[in-house]
C-alpha positions in Angstrom: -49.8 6.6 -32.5 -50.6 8.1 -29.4 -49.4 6.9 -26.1 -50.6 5.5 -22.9 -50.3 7.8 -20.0 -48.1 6.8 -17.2 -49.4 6.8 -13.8 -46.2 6.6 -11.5 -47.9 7.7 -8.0 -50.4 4.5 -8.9 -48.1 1.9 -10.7 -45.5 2.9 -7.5 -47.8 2.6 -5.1 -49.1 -1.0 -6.3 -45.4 -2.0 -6.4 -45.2 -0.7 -2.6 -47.6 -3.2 -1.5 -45.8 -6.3 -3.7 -42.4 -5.4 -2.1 -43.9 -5.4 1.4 -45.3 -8.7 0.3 -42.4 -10.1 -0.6 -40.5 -8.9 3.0 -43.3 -10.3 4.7 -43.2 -14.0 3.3 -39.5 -13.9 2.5 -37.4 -11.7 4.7 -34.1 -13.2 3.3 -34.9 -11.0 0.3 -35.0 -7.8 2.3 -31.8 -6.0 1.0 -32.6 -7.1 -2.7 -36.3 -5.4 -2.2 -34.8 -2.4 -1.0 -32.1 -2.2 -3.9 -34.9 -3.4 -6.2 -37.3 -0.1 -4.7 -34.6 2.4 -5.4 -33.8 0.9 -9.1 -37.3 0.8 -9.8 -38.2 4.1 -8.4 -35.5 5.7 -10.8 -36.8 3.5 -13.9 -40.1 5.0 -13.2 -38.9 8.2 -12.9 -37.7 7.6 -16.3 -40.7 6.6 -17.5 -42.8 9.2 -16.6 -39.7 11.5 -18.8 -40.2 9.9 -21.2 -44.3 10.4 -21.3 -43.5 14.8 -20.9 -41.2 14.8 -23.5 -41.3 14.9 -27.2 -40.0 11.5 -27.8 -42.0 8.7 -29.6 -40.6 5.1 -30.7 -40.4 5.2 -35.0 -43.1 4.6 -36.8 -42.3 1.8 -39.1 -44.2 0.9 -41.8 -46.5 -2.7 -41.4 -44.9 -3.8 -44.4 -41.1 -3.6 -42.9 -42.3 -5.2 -39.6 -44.3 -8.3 -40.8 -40.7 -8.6 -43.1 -38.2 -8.7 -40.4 -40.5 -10.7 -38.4 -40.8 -13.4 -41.4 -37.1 -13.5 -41.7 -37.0 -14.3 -38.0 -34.9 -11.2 -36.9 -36.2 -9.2 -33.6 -37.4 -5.8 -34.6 -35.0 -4.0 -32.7 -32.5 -5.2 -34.0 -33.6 -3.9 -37.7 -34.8 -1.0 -36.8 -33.6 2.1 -35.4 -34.5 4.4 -32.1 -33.6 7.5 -31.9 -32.4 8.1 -28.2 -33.2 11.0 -26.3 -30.1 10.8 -24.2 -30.1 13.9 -22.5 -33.0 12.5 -20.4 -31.2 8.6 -20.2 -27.6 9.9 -19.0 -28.8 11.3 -15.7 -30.8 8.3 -15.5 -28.0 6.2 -16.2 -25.4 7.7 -13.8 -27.8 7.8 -11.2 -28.7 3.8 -11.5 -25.0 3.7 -11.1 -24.8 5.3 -8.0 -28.1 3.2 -6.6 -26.2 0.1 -7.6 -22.8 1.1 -5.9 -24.9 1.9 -2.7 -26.9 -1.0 -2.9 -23.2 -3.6 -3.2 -22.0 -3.2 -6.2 -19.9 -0.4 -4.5 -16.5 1.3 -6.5 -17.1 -1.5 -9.4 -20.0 0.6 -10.1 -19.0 4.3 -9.3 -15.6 3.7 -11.9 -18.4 3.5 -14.2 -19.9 6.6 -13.5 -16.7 8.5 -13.5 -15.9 7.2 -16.7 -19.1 8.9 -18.1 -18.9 11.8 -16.4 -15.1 12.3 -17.7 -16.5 11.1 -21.5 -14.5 8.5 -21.8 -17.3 6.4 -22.8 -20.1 7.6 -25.4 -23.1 6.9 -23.8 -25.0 7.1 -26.9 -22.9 4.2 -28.5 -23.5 2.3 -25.0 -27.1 2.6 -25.1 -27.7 1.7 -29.3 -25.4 -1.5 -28.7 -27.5 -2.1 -25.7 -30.8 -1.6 -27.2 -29.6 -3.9 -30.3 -28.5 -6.3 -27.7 -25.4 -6.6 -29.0 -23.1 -8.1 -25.4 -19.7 -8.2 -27.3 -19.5 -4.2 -28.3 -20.5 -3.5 -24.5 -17.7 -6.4 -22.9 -15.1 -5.8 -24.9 -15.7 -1.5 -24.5 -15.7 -2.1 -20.7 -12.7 -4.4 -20.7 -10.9 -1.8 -22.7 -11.8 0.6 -20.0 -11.1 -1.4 -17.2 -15.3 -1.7 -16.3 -17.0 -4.9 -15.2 -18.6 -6.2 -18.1 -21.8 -7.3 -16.7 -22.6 -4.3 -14.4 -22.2 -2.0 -17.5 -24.5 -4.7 -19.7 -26.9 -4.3 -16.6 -27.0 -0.5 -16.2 -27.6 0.5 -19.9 -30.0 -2.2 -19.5 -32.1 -0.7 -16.9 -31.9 2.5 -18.2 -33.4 1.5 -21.9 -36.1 -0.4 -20.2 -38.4 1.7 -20.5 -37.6 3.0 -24.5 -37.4 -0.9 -24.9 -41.2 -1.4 -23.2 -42.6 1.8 -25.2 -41.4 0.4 -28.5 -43.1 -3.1 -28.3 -46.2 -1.5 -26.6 -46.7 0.5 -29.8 -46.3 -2.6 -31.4 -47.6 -5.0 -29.9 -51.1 -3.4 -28.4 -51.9 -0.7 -30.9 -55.9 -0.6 -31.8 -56.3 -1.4 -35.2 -52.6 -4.5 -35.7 -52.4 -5.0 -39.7 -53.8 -8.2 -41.0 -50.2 -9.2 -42.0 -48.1 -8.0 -38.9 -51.3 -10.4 -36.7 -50.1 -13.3 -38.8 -46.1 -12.3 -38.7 -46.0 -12.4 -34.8 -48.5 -15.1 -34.2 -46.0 -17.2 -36.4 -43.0 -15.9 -34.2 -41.6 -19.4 -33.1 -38.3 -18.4 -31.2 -37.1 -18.2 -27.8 -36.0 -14.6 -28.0 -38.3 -11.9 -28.0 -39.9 -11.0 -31.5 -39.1 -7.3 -30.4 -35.8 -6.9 -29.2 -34.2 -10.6 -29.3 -34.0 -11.3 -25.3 -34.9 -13.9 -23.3 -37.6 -14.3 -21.5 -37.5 -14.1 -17.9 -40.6 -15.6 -16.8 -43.7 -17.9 -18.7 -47.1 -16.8 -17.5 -49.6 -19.8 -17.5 -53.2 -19.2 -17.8 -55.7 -21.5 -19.2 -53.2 -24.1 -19.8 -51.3 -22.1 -22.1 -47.5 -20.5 -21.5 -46.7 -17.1 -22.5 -42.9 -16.1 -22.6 -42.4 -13.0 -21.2 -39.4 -10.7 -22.2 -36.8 -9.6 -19.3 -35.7 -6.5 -21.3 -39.2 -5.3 -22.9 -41.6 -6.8 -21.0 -43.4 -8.2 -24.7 -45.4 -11.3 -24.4 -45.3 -14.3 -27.0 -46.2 -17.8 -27.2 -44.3 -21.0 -29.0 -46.3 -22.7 -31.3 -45.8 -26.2 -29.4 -44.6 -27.1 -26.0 -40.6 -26.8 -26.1 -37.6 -25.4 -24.6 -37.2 -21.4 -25.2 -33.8 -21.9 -25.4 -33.1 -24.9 -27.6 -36.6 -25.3 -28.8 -36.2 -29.1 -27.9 -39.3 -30.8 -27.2 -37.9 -32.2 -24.2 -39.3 -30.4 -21.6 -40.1 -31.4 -17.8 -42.2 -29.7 -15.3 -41.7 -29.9 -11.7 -43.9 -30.3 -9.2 -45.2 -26.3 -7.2 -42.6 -24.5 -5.2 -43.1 -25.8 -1.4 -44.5 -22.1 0.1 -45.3 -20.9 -3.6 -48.1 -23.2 -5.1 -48.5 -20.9 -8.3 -44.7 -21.4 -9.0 -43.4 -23.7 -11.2 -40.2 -24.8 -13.2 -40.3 -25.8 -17.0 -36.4 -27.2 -17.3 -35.2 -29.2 -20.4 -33.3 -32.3 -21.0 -31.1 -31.5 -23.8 -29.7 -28.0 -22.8 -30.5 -28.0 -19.1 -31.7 -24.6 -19.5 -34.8 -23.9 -17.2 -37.6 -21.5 -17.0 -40.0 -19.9 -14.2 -44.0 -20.1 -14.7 -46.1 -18.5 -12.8 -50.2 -19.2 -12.6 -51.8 -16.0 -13.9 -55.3 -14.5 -14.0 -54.0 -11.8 -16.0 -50.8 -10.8 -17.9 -48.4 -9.1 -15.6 -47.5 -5.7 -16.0 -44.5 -5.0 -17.4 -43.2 -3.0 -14.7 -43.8 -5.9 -12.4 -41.7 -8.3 -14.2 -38.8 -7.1 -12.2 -40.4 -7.7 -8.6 -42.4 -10.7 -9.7 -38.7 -12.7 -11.1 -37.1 -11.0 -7.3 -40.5 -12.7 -6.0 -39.8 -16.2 -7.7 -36.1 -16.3 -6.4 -36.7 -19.9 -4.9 -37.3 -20.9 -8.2 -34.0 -19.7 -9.3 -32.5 -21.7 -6.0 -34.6 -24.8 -7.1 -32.5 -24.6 -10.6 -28.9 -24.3 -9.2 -29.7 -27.3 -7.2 -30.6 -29.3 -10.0 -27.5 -27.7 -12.0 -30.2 -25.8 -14.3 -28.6 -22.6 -16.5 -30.1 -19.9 -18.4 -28.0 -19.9 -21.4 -25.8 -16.8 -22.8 -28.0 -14.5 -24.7 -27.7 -15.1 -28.7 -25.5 -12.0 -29.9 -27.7 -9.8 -32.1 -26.6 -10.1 -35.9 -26.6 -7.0 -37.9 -29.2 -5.9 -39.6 -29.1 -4.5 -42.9 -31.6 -1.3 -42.0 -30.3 -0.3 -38.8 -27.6 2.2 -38.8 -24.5 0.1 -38.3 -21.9 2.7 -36.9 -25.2 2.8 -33.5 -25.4 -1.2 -33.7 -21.7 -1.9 -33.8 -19.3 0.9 -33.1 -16.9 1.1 -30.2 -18.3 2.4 -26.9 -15.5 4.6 -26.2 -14.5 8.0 -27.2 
């Protein structure tokens, strides 16, 4: 399977203009745009790495994904990547050092000097982060005295784009098998068929709502109207965001959990995903008044193909 070429001068150029968008009709959200432009920046740098180098996501065999798809398991989570860490670690300790400039300050340089002094295997980081596995990473960075969610964010950002590659393979290749088609049209979860996340925003065009990863940037649809998260059928929609008119919450009565759609002409690209939840923030506001919650993030179980000692080992050395 070939791959798409990356065009970061063009994809960071149309992300210039939505930024500046997003200063212009809500300056409020000036210092997260220009945190958001310098994490972004680096993930695209990253990106474009990724697209020189010799790396490509496995090539698994139809049969094996329309199974782990039928048995209702994400494909990453089955599956192993091979990580090409010498290009993800300078990536990784340089999204530390954006973050601590951007607020998250000494919280976020300890974690960089605990890579840099190996006390932390950044190849065991990155597998449990890929698997999606949140109790390896807490209880490593409680161990080491790290705030559990900035690590969880920072090998997060830093597998974005391995995690986007592998469903793109998946997910948009020419010529899908008759029996994968039929596997992830029958995907009826609130995860992500491809790496098990949530999504973090629905696209709606033509009447119809799309889940959107926030990890991989895959795109999938329920079956039936219902809650992503507790797959209740008792959802609500509220009326368009006063200033946003294409913005709308989808919130449920049973678990409270809520969800951003957006009116689309088009699917978003998944490097826009990012800015266009930072762009929807008054959505987010309009939740926390109404005591609205995105739930914890399932843990991942273990799969029986993936190497266990990558899915589930400790994260320090």
């Amino acid at each position: 399977m070939t791959r798409k070429n990356f065009n970061l001068e063009d994809s960071l150029q149309r992300a210039e203009a939505r930024w500046c968008q997003i200063e212009t009709d809500t300056p409020e959200l000036a210092a997260a745009v220009t945190l958001q432009r310098s994490l972004v920046r680096r993930i695209a740098g990253l990106t474009e790495a990724l697209e020189q180098s010799n790396w490509t996501p496995p090539d698994i065999e139809t049969t094996a994904i329309a199974t782990t798809l039928s048995s209702s398991r994400a494909l990453l989570h089955e599956h192993r990547v091979d990580l090409p860490t010498e290009i993800l670690e300078p990536g990784l300790r340089d999204l530390c050092n954006i973050l601590a400039n951007g607020g998250a300050g000494d919280a976020a340089r300890h974690v960089d000097h605990v890579i840099q002094e190996q006390r932390l295997s950044t190849t065991s980081l990155l597998n449990a982060s890929l698997t999606r596995r949140q109790n390896d990473i807490r209880t490593g960075a409680i161990h080491l005295g790290l705030a559990p969610d900035l690590l969880w964010l920072v090998a997060e950002l830093t597998l974005g784009p391995i995690a986007h590659e592998f469903q793109r393979v998946i997910l948009t290749n020419d010529v899908i098998d008759p029996k994968v088609r039929k596997a992830i049209n029958a995907w009826n979860h609130g995860t992500c068929l491809i790496c098990g996340s949530w999504p973090a925003l629905g696209e709606r065009q033509d009447g119809d709502i799309t889940l959107r990863c926030s990890f991989c940037g895959a795109g999938w649809k329920l079956q039936e109207p219902a809650c992503p998260y507790c797959l209740s059928p008792e959802i609500q929609h509220e009326l368009p965001t006063p200033g946003q008119p294409s913005l709308q919450l989808l919130f449920c009565e049973a678990c409270r959990g809520y969800l951003k759609v957006v009116e689309v002409d088009e699917a978003i690209p998944s490097i826009f995903l990012p800015i266009e939840d930072l762009a929807t923030t008054a959505g987010d506001v309009r939740a926390m008044e109404r005591n609205l919650v995105r739930p914890p993030l399932p843990e991942a179980p273990l799969g029986e193909l993936i190497d266990a000692g990558c899915a589930s080992g400790p994260i320090t050395n």
